[in-house]
N, C-alpha and C positions, 0 to 999 in steps of 0.2 A: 951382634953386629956382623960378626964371620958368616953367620947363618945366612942374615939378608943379604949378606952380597951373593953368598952362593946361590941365592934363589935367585936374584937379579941376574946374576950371570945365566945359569939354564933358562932363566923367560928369556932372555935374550936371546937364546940359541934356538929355543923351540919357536917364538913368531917369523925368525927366519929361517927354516924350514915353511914354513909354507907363508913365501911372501906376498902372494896373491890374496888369500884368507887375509891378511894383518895391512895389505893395503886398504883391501875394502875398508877393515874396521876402521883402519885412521882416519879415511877421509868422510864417513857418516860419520864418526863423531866430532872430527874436527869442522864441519857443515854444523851441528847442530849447538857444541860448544861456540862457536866464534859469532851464529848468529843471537845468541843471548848474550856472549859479550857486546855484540855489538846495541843490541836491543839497550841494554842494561845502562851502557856509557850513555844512549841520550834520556833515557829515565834517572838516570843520576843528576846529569848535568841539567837537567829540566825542571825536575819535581824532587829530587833531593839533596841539592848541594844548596848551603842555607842563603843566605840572601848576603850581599855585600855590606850589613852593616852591626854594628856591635848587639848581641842579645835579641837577634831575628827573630824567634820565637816570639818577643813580647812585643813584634811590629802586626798592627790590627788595620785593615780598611774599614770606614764606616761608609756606606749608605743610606740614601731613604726610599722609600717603598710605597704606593699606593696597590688599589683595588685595581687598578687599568693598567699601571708601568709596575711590575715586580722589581724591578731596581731602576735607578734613577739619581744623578746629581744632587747636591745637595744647595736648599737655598742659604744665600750668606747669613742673611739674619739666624736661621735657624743653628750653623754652626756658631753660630757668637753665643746663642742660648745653651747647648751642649758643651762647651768648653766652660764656659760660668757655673752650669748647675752641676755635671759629671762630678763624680769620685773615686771612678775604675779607673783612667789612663793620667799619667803622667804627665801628658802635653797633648793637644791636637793642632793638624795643622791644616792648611785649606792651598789648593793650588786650581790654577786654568793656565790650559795650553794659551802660548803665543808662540809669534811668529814675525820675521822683519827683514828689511834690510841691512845688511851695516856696511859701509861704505868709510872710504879715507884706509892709507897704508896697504893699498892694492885695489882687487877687482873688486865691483859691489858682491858683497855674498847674501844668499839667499840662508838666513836661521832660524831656527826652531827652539822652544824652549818653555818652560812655565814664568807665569807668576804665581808667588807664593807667600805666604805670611811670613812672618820674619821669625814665628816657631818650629818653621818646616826641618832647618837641618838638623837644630837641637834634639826633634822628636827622633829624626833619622838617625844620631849620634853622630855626626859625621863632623868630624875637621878640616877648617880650608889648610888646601897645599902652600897657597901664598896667602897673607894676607887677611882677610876677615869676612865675617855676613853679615849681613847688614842686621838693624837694629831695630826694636817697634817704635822709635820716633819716625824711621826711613818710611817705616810700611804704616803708611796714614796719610789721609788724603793734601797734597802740600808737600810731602817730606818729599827729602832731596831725592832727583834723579840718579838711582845707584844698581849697579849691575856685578853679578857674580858669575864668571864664566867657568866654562869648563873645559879638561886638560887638552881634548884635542882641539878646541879651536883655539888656546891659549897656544899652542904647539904649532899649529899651522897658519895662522894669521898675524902671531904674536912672537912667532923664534924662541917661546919658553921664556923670552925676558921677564925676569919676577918685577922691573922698574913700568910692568904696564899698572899697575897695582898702584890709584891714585890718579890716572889718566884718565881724560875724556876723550871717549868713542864715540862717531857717529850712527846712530840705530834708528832705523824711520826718522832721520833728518832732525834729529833733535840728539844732543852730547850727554852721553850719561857716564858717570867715573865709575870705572872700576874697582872695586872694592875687596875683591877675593877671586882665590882660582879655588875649583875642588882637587881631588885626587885624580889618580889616574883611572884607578878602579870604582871610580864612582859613577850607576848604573841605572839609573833608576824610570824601570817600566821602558828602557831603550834597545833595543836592538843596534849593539855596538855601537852603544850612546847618542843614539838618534833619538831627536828631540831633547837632548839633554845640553846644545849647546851653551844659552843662556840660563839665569835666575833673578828674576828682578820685581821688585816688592808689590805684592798683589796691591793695597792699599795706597798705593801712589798712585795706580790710573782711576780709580773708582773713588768716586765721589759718598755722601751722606745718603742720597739716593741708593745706591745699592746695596749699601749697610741695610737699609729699611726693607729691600724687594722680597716677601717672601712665595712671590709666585713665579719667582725665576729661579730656576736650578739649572747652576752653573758651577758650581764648585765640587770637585773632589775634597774627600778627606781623611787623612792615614792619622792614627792617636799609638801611641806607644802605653801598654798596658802598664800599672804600678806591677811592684814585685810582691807575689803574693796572692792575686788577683786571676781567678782564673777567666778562661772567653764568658763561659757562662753566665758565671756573677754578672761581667760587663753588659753583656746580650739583656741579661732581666731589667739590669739599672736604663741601659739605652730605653729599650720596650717602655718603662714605664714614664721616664722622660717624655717620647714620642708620642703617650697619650695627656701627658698634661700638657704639653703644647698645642693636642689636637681642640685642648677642652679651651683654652688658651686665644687660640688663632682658630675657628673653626674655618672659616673663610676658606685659608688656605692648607691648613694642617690636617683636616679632621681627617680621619680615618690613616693616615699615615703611620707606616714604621720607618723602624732604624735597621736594618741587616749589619752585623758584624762579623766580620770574618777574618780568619790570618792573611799577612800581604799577602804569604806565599801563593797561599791561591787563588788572588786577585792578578799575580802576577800571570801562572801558568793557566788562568782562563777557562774554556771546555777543551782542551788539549789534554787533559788528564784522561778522562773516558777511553778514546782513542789510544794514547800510549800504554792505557794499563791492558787495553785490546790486546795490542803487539806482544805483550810479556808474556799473557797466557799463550799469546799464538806458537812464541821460539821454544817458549816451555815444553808445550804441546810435540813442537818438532826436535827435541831432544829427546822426549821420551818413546819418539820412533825411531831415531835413531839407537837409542839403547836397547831397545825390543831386537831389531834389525845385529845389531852387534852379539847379543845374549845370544840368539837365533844361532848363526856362525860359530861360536864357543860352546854351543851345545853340539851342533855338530861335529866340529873338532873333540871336542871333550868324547864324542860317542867313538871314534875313533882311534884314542889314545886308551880305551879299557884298559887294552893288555898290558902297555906300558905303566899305567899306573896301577892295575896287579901285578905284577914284576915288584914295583917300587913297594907295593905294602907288605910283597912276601917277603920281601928283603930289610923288613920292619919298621915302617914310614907308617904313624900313623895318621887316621883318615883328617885330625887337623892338621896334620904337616901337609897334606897331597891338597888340602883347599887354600891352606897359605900361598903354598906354588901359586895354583892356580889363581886366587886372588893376585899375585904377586904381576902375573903374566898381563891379567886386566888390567891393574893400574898402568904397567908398561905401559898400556893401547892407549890407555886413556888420559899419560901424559904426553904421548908421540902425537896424539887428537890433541889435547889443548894447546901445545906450543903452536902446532899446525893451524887452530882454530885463533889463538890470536894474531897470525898475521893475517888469515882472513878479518878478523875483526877490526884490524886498522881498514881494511880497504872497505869493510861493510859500514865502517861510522862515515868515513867519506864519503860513500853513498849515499847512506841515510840523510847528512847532513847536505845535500846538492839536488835529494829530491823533493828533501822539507821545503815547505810553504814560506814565506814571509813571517807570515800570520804564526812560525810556531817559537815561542818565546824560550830567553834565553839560551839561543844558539854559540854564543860564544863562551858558552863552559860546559859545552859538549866536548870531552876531549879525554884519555887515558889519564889514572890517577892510580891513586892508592887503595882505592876503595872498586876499584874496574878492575885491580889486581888480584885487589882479595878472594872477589867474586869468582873470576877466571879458575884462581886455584880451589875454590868450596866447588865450581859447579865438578872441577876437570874430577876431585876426590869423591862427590857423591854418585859421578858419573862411570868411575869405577869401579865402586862398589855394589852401585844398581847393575850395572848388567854384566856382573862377574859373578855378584853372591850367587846366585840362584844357577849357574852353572856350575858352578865349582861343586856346590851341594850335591847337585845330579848329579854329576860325574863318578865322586870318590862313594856315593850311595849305591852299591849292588855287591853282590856275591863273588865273594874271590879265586872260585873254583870252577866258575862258569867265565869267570874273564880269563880264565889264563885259557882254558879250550880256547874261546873263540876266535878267530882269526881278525885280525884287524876290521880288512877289508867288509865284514858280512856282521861286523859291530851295526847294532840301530839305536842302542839307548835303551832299548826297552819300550813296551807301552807308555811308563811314565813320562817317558823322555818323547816320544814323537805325540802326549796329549799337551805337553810344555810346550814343544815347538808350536803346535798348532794355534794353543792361548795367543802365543807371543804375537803370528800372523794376524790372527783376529784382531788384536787390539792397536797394532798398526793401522790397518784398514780402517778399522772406530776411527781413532784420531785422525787420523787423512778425511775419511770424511767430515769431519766435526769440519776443521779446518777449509776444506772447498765451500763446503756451502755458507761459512762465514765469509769466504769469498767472492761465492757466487751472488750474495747478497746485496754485499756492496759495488759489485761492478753491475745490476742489475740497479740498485740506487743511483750511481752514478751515471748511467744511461738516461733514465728519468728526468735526473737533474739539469742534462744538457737538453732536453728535448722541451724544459719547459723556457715558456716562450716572455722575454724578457717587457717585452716594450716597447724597444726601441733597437734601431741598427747600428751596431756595434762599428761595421765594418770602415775602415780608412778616418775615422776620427780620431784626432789629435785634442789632449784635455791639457791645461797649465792655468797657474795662477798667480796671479800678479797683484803685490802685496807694497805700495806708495805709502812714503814715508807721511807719520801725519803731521811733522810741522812742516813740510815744503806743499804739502797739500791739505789746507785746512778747513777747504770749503768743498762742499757736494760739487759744487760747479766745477774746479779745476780737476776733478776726479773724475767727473761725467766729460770734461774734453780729452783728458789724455786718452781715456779708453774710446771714446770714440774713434778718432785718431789712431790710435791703435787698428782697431775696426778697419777701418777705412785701408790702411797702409798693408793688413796680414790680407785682407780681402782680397787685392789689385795683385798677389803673388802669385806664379804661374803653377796652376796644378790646386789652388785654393778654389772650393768652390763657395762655401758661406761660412763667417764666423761669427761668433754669439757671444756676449756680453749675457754671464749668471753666474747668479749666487750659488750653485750648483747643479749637478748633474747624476746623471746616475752611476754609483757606485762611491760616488765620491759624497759631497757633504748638503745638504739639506738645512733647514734651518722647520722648527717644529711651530707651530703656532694653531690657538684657539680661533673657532667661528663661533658664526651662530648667522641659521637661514633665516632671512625674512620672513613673519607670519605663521614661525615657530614659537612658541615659548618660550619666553627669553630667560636665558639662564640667570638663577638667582646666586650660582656660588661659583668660582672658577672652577672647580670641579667639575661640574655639569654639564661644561663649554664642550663640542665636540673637537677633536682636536686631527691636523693636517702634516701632512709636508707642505710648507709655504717655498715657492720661488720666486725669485726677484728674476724675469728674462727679458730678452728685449724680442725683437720682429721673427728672428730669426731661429730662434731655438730650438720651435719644436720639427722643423722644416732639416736642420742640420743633424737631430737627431734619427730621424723619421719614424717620431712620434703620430699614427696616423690620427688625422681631422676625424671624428664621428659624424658634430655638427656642428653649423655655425663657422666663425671663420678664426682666422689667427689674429695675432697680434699685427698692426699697421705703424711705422712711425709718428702717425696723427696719433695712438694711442701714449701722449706724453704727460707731463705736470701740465695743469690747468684744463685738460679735458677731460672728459665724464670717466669716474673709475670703472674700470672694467676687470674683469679677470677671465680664465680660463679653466675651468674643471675636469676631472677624469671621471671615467664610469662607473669609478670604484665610487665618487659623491654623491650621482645617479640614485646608484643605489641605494645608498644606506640613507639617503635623503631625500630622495621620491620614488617611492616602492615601487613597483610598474610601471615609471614611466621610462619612455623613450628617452634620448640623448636630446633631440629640437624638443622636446617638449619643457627641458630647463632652460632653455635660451629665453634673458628676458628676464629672470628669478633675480635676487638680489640676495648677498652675504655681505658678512664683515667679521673682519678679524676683531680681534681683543682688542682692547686698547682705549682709552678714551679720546685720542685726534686721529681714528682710524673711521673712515666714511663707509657710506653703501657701496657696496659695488654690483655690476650688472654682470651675467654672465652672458659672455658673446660667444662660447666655443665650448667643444666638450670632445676630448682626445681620449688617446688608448689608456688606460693604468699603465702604469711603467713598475720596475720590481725595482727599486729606487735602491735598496739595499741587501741586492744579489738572488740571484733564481729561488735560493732556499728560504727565502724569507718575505713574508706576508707584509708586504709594504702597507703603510699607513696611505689615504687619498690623497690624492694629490693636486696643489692650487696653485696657479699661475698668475703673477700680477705681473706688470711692465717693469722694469728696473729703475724707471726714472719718472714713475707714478708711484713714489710711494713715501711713507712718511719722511719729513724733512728730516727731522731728528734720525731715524734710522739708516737715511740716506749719506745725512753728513758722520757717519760711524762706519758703516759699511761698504760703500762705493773705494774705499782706497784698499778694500781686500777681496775682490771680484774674478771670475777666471772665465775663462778662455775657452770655448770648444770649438773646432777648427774641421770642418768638414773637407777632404780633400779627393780630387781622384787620381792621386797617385800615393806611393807608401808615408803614412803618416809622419813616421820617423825622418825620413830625409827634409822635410821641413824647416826642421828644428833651430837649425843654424839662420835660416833666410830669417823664422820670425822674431829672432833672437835679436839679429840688427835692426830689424823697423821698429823695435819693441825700445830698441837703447837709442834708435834715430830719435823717437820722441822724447826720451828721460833716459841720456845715458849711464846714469846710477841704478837700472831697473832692473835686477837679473829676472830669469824666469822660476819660476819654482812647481815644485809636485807635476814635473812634465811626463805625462804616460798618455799612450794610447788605450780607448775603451776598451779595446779587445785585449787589451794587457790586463788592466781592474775587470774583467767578467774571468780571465783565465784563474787574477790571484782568489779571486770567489770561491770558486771552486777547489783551489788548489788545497785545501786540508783534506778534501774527501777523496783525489786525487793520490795523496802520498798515503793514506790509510789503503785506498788500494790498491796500490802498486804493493806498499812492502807485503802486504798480508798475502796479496796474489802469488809473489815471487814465494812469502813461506809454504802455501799452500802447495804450490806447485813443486817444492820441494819434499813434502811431504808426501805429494804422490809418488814421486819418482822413488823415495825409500821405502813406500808402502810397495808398490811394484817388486822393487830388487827383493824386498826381503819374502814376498811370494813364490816369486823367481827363486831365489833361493834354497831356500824349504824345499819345493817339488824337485828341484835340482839332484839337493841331497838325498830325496827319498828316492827317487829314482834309481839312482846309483847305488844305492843298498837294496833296491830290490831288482835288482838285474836279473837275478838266478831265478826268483820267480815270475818277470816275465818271460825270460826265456821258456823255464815249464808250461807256462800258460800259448808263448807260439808255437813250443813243441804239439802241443796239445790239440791242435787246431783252431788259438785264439785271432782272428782276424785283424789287421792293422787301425780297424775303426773302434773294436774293441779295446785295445789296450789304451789306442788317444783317449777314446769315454773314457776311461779308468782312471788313468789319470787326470784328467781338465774336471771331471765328477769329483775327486778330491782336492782338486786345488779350487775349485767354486763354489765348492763346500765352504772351504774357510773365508772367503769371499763375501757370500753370503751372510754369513754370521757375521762381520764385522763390519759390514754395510746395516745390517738390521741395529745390531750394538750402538753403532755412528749415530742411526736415525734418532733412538732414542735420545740420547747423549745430546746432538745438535737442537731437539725441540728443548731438553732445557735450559743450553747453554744462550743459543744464540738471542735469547730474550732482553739478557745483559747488553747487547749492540744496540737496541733499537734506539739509544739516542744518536748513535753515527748514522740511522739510516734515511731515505728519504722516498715519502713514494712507495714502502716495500713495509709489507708486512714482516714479521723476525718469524714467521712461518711460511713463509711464501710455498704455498704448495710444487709451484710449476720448481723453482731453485733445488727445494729435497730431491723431488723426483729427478729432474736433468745431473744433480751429480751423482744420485746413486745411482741411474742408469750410466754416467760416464767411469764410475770407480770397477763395476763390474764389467764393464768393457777391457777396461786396462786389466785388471783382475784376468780376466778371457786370456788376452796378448800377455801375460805373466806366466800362465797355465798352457799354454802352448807350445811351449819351446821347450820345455821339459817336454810335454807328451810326445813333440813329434819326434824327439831324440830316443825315446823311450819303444814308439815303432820299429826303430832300427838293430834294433837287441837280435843281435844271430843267435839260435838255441842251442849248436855247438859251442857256442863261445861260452854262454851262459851259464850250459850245466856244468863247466868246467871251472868255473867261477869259484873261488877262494873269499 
């Protein structure tokens, strides 16, 4: 123990001696330590901290699979089948999003929430806070109206009182009792428990009829595996299920699987890809800053010979003089980590302000126990890497040639200046590795904004408005309020037209089967071709500026009891009359699925729209009137209808004017999911957005320590060859001479770690091609422009050592020590 301190105490004393050297090193490594702390906290907090509920590991999503949707909903009957026959999980349970008003005890609120089978929390493990869950008499068609909320609307609506437990709340105009609150930490699939306000029993709204539908897939489904039980087993038993059902139901089953997988990564999505990108990228930028550091201490270490022959003649052996030395690097390398984790609180704030919406579970992004751990394994491997291998060199040469040599005219040796040179080289590899995964993706991301959507974003206002359905229980009071509606946002100054639809672009669509007139009529639901179906009124495609190809729009004559009509995109065109023109379908007739679904005439034929964001190959797209259309679907759908609001002035300042003509007509009406288009095309993007920002900023960090540590190197060879270039100006070596000589040897190593890079990047960057768009993971033009940019910088690295090196006086030189 005496010993280490006394080595503690001399590292001490020898990094301040030169506290220029020991700045550099702290702050490369505390840059490269703090950005993998910081990497690390939201890869913890994302994809490794377990799931909020008892035994996560044995929590499983199931879905089902065809030949045309690789994943897909599951139909109800079909989970009624799979919960009966299974033997792998414990319990399955089945949920769908809802949504409502709830009014009484304050302002109306706009909520969000599932319905779920009454096996949902059992499967989740989970215990109510207050009170209780509901029961499988509740969840069946009949059973009582009963609701299970959660803590923060319990918290904010309710004042925490546990006496709301047993009370009737108003929710879409109809009094449901409360029955349980959850925890506080209970999370499920919510971004700071969004969508998690309600829980109320799937089996109360839905009648015998949806028990039976197995061509409608609407339900999710999470099963908690037996103990014992591994995924596999489950996967084979599901698989083979899935084909007796097929054999079963051919109708609607055939060809269908089951995909199983852990919640966990149904929860974190394709955000995995991407975040495991970032790991290698900080990785990457640690291990140039350790190249970069090692660099420095080999330097230093070529300039302490004498002192550490002194030290062995004075009987230190060569593992006491590497202990030192080791002793000195760990110093750097914990004065870098403490340094690197206050960088690393301010780089998880970053990270976490320039994440997207879209990236899940952000509220256990946050310092822990295990961000601790990490910090101290990287700060100890980090000094070990780039100390061992100087320390070696150092205490490695001849004892009787160190004590001659004068400090100053110390070089290491050959061994020591072909070490330094490695070191450069392979900074430069990895800085290139790193741009051109940069380059990549900002080259992707160019692409991506340049493809052309559809429609015009600019100054449009979206929301949606969600009528209680016992105060509106007929199609008709639901087709007048939004009228009315209509009519009142219309007449507001700065409004230019607004549109009554079932959806829009970015936001939600409704999927539905054709089939063309004087086609082959399909014999299985399978075979159906299938659409984005809209519900819109006159105005919709005019408000979006979806442009007319042929034929005309929608007209208010276009109502209930006149001739069905609809409207097609090019994208139908196509894959429905091979060559023809856009007027050459005007006239043609389709019809949706359905058995009280008519012909319809095709009067119009508009642009494709990218319905579900630039990167994504939208399905065709079909236009029917809103209030042409089945009765049945009408009196279900009309009381959950939204809003697009074309304006020419800022969208946003609206908000307030539509809000009052919206509660002028139904003052319990709040507004809900209110955004601007150009907000949903920015969040579109925004995952490929924060993948290149952060990876640009590493990259660009990477350059700048590839740089120093070039910069570096020629720095220190300079300065040790002082005495011979002065012999060399002695000589009659000319000042463009000696620049060649040295930029020739700093573009050397350049070179070689550009070529290294190239390699290195064709087989790294293959791994990305799922974050890419538009961009080949070889993009010729990206290789070429950053290794023409790194040897540039490389150039401006190599320069300022040579021109210093011009200035060498040859009296001064040959007098040189």
């Amino acid at each position: 123990m005496r010993t280490l301190w006394q080595d503690l105490r001399y590292g001490v004393r020898m990094l301040a001696r030169t506290p220029g050297v020991s700045a550099v090193a702290v702050l490369s490594l505390a840059l490269g330590i703090g950005a993998n702390t910081a990497i690390f906290s939201v890869v913890n907090g994302v994809l490794l901290k377990s799931l909020p509920f008892p035994e996560p590991e044995r929590l499983v999503a199931l879905s089902e699979s065809s030949p045309k949707t690789p994943e897909m909903a599951v139909a109800f009957p079909n989970y009624l089948d799979w919960r009966e026959a299974q033997t792998a999980f414990e319990e399955l349970a089945a949920r769908m999003p809802t949504g409502g008003v709830m009014t009484g005890g304050g302002e109306p609120e706009r909520v969000t929430g599932r319905m779920v089978t009454a096996s949902f929390f059992p499967t989740l493990g989970v215990r109510p806070q207050v009170g209780r869950f509901f029961t499988e008499a509740e969840d069946r068609p009949g059973g009582e109206p009963v609701m299970v909320l959660s803590h923060g609307l319990w918290q904010r609506r309710f004042g925490g009182d546990p006496r709301v437990v047993g009370r009737g709340v108003e929710y879409n105009g109809a009094s449901w009792t409360v029955v349980g609150v959850l925890p506080a930490d209970f999370d499920f699939y919510g971004q700071n428990n969004l969508n998690n306000d309600i829980f109320i029993p799937l089996g109360h709204l839905y009648g015998e009829e949806f028990m039976r539908e197995r061509e409608s897939h609407t339900v999710m489904v999470t099963a908690r595996l037996k103990r014992g039980i591994s995924l596999e087993r489950a996967r084979a038993e599901m698989q083979a299920l899935a084909a007796r059902l097929g054999e079963q139901f051919p109708e609607s089953n055939r060809d269908h699987g089951i995909a199983v997988r852990p919640l966990l990564d149904d929860y974190v999505g394709e955000v995995r890809p991407a975040l495991l990108m970032l790991t290698v990228a900080v990785a990457l930028v640690l291990l140039i800053a350790c190249a970069n550091v090692a660099n420095l201490l080999l330097a230093r270490g070529a300039s302490r010979r004498k002192e550490i022959g002194m030290r062995m003649a004075l009987g230190a052996s060569r593992g006491r003089v590497v202990r030192q030395l080791l002793t000195e690097s760990l110093l750097l390398a914990a004065a870098g980590g403490l340094t690197g984790l206050l960088l690393a609180s301010w780089g998880v704030d970053l990270l976490t302000g320039l994440s997207p919406d879209t990236l899940p579970r952000v509220e256990n992004i946050s310092p822990d126990a295990r961000v601790a751990a990490f910090t101290l394994l990287v700060t100890l491997l980090t000094g070990v890497i780039f100390g061992l291998t100087p320390a070696l060199q150092t205490a490695k040469f001849d004892l009787q040639d160190a004590l001659r040599e004068g400090s100053l005219r110390a070089t290491g040796g050959r061994r020591g200046r072909r070490l330094r040179g490695a070191l450069v080289v392979s900074e430069v590899a990895l800085s290139l590795v790193l741009l051109v995964g940069a380059g990549l993706l900002v080259k992707s991301f160019w692409r991506l904004t340049r493809v052309e959507p559809g429609f015009d974003p600019q100054n449009v206002l979206t929301l949606r408005l969600r009528l209680p359905d016992a105060r509106y229980p007929e199609a008709a009071q639901s087709i007048a309020f939004l009228t009315e509606v209509r009519r009142r946002v219309g007449a507001l100054p700065g409004v230019r037209l607004v549109s009554i639809t079932s959806g829009f672009p970015l936001g939600r669509s409704d999927d539905s089967d054709y089939t063309v007139e004087g086609q082959p009529e399909p014999r299985r639901s399978g075979d159906w071709s299938s659409a984005h179906r809209l519900s819109v009124d006159e105005h919709y495609h005019q408000a979006l500026g979806i442009q007319l190809l042929a034929g005309r729009h929608f007209t208010p004559h276009d109502a209930a009891g006149a001739a069905p009509v609809v409207i097609v995109d090019e994208d139908f065109v196509r894959k429905n009359f091979k060559g023809a023109a856009p007027a050459e379908v005007l006239g043609r007739r389709l019809r949706f699925g359905g058995d009280e679904e008519p012909w319809r005439e095709v009067v119009g034929v508009v642009r494709h729209v990218r319905q579900d964001g630039p990167e994504t190959t939208s399905r065709t797209q079909i236009y029917r009137p809103w209030t042409q259309v089945n009765p049945k679907w009408l009196a279900q759908n009309a009381r959950a209808m939204d809003l697009v609001i074309k304006s020419s002035v800022e969208p946003r300042s609206l908000v307030g004017a539509v809000r009052r003509e919206v509660q002028g007509v139904d003052r319990d009406q709040p507004l809900g999911n209110v955004r601007t288009l150009e907000e949903l095309l920015e969040r579109s993007v925004a995952p490929r957005r924060f993948n290149l920002v952060v990876l640009g900023i590493f990259a660009l960090l990477a350059l700048l320590l590839g740089a120093v540590g070039l910069y570096g190197v020629l720095s220190y060879v300079v300065t040790q060859r002082t005495r011979e270039i002065g012999v060399r100006v002695a000589l009659g070596a000319q000042r463009q001479d000696v620049l060649r000589l040295v930029i020739r040897q700093g573009l050397a190593l350049a070179s070689a770690g550009v070529a290294l890079g190239l390699l290195a990047a064709f087989a790294l960057t293959r791994l990305m091609e799922s974050l890419l768009f538009g961009v080949s993971a070889l993009d010729p033009p990206t290789f070429a422009g950053v290794a023409a940019l790194l040897l540039l910088v490389g150039l401006l690295a190599c320069y300022l050592p040579a021109r210093r090196a011009t200035k060498v006086d040859p009296l001064v030189a040959l007098r040189y020590e």
